[in-house]
N, C-alpha and C positions, 0 to 999 in steps of 0.2 A: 255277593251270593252267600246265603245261610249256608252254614256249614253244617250237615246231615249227622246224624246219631247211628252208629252201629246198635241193632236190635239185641243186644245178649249175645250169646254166641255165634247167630245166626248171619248167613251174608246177608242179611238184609241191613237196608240205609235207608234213615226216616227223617223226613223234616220234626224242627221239637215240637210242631203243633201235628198232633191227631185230631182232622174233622170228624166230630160226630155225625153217622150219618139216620139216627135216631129221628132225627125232625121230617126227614124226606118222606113225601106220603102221607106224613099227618101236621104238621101245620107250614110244611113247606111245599106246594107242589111242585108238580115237573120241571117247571119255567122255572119257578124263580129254586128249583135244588137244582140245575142246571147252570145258572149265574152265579149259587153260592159255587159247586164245585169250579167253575172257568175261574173265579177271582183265585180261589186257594193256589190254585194251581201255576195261575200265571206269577204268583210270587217266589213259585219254588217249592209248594206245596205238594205233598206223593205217598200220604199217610191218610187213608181214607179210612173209616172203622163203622160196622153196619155189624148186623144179626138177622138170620132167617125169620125171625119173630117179627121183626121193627115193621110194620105198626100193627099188630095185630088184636091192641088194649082197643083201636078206634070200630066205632060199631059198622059194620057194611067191610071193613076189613080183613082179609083173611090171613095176613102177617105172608112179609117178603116183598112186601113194599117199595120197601127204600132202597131192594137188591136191584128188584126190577129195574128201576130209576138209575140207580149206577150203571146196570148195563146196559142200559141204552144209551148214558152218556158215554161211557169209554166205544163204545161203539159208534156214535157217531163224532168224537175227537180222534179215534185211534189210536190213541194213547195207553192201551191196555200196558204195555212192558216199562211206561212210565211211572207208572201206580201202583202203589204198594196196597193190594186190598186184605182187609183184615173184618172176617163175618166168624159167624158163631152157631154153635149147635145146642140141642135140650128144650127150645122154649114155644118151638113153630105149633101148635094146636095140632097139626097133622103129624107131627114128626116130634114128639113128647120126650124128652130122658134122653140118655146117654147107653142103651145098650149098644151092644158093636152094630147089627144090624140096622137101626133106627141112625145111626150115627154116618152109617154109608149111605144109606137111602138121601139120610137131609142135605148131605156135602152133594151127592146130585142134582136132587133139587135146585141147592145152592148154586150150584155151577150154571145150570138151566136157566135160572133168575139173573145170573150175575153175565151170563154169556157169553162166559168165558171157558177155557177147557182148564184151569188151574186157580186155587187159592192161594195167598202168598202165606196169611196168616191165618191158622184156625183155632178158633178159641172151641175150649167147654164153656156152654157160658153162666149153666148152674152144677155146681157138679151134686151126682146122688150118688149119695154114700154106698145106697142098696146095692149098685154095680160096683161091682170089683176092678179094680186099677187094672190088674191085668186085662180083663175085656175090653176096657174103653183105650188105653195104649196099645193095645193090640191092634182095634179097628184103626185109629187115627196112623200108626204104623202101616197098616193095609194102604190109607193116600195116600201116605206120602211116597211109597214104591210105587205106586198105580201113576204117579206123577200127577195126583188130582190138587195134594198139597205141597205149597214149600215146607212150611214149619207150623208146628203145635203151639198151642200156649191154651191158660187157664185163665178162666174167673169165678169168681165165689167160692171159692175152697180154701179149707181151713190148713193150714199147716201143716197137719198130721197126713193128710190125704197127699198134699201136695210132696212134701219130702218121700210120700211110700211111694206116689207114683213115680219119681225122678230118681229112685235108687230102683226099681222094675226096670226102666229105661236103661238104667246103666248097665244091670246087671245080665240083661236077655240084648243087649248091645240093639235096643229098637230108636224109632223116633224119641227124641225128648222135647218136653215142653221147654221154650226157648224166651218167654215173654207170660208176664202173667198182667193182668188187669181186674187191681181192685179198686173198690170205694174210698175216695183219701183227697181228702182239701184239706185248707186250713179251718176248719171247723169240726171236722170228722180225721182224725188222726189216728187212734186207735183203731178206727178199720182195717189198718194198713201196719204202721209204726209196732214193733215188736216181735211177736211169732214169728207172724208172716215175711215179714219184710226182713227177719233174720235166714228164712229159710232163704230167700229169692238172693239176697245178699251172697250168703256161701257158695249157692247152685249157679251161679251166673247168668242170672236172670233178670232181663228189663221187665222195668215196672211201668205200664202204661194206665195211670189211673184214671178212671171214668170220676163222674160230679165232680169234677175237676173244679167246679164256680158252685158249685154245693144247689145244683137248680137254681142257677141268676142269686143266689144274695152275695157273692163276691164279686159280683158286677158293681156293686154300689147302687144298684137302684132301688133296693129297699129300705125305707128310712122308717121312722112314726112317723103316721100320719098321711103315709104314700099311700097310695093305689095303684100297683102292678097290674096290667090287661097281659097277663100270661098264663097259658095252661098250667104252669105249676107254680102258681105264688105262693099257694096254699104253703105249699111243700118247704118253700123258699122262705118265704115270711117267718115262719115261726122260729127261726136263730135268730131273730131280733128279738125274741123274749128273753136270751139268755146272756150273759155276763161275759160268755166267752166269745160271743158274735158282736156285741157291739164293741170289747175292747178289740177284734179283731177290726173293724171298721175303721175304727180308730186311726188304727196301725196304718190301716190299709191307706188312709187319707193322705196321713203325714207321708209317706212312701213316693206314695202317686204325685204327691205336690212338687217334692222334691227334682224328680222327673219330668215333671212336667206329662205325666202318663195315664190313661184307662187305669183306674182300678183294677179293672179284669184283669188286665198284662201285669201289673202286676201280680194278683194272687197267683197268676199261671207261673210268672217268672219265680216265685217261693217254690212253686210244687216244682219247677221243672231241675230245680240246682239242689234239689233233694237225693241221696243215696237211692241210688237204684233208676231213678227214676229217667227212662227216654225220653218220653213225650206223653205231655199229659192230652186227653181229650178233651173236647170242646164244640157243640154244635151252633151253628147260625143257622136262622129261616130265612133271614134275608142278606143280601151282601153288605148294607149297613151297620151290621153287626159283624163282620168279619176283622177290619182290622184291628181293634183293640186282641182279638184273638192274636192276631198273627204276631203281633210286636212281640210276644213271648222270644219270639227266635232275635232279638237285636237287644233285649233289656237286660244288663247286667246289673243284678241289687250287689251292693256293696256288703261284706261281711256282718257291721252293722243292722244293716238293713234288714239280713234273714237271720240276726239274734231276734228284734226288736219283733219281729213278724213271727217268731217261735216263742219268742216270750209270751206273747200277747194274745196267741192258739193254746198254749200248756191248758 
């Protein structure tokens, strides 16, 4: 049995893998984002990660998707007090920004979508600078009394915002953000590595990082010369123009051979034995793509191994 991650200070306990539930809606439907969740799940899986938004970039879309989708699975598994769900606020078209107002509205919505009467984990999931800490910890303090939320947490904020809001929390004794979720692979390190990940360090904060496989290129399936049939090759491809993606490749090969392992599990297994960091996220459209994901939770790289794999990212 994988043995679960305490979330920061928070009671919460998470498998190291966070399903991204980003895909549900838009190129995974119901059926098969219903097979992807039962597979995660039956391995011990209980870190689900979704947003009010997801999918609302696709046209005929109105964003809340992929909530929907969850709650109809936890709904028809019954498994809701098994799952740790984790959605997000700021980016639904109906429900814009982070004032206190808009931010209670969409955690309803939220809850309405997700069919549940509680969230485990609530993200900001852009923050805007224009609203004041104290508003936006204010309302996210209103759930969590209202018993709508268990625990807060942030994405896309810069250091400065996130240290003023977690010294408010401290100081007006409200909710604090307990978990933060930014941008950070081994190809994108300075999204994360520094400021930020010094504040989150001090504050006692798990780091659950999103492009966790940097959109499929630490899959290994982009080489010269491939052809990806994926929504985001585009996006993906283009770190194989650069010096730091292919010696990451590299790296990644010799790693994986030695294991006998996915690539993927590996790059996840770098990010996952990183400071801070609980469980990195990760989505599948279909369950043939899940277990490379999941061996995250049984792969231990050797010392070596995450020099060689930081050396190789620097």
């Amino acid at each position: 049995m994988t043995s679960l991650r305490k979330l920061g200070s928070s009671d919460l306990e998470v498998f190291p893998l966070s399903l991204g539930g980003n895909v549900f809606g838009w190129t995974a439907d119901e059926a098969q984002s219903f097979a992807v969740l039962d597979a995660y799940t039956a391995v011990g899986g209980n870190f689900v990660d979704t947003a009010d938004s997801y999918s609302a970039w696709i046209e005929g879309n109105k964003g809340g998707e992929s909530e929907t989708i969850i709650g109809k699975w936890l709904k028809a598994r019954g498994n809701r007090s098994d799952v740790v769900v984790a959605t997000k606020v700021s980016q639904h078209p109906e429900y814009p920004g982070l004032s206190g107002a808009n931010i209670k509205a969409a955690a309803d919505a939220s809850l309405r979508r997700l069919d549940t009467d509680y969230i485990d984990l609530y993200y900001t999931h852009f923050d805007k600078p224009e609203v004041p800490v104290e508003e936006i910890i204010g309302a996210l303090d209103e759930l969590v009394k209202a018993g709508k939320v268990r625990h807060i947490a942030a994405s896309n904020i810069s250091p400065e915002r996130l240290q003023e809001s977690l010294e408010f929390s401290d100081r007006e004794g409200l909710a604090r953000y307990v978990a933060l979720q930014p941008h950070y692979n081994l190809v994108s390190r300075d999204t994360y590595e520094g400021a930020l990940r010094d504040v989150a360090s001090r504050s006692g904060l798990a780091a659950v990082p999103y492009y966790a496989l940097a959109s499929g290129f630490l899959t290994g399936k982009y080489r010269p010369g491939a052809t990806v049939d994926s929504a985001r090759a585009q996006g993906a491809g283009k770190h194989l123009e650069t010096e730091r993606g292919r010696k990451v490749l590299a790296a990644l090969d010799e790693v994986a051979q030695a294991h006998d392992a996915p690539i993927a599990t590996v790059a996840l297994a770098w990010l996952a034995a990183q400071p801070t960091v609980a469980a990195p996220i990760a989505s599948a459209r279909t369950v043939e793509q899940l277990p490379a994901l999941l061996g995250v939770a049984d792969l231990a790289l050797t010392a070596a191994e995450l020099t060689k794999l930081t050396e190789a990212s620097a």
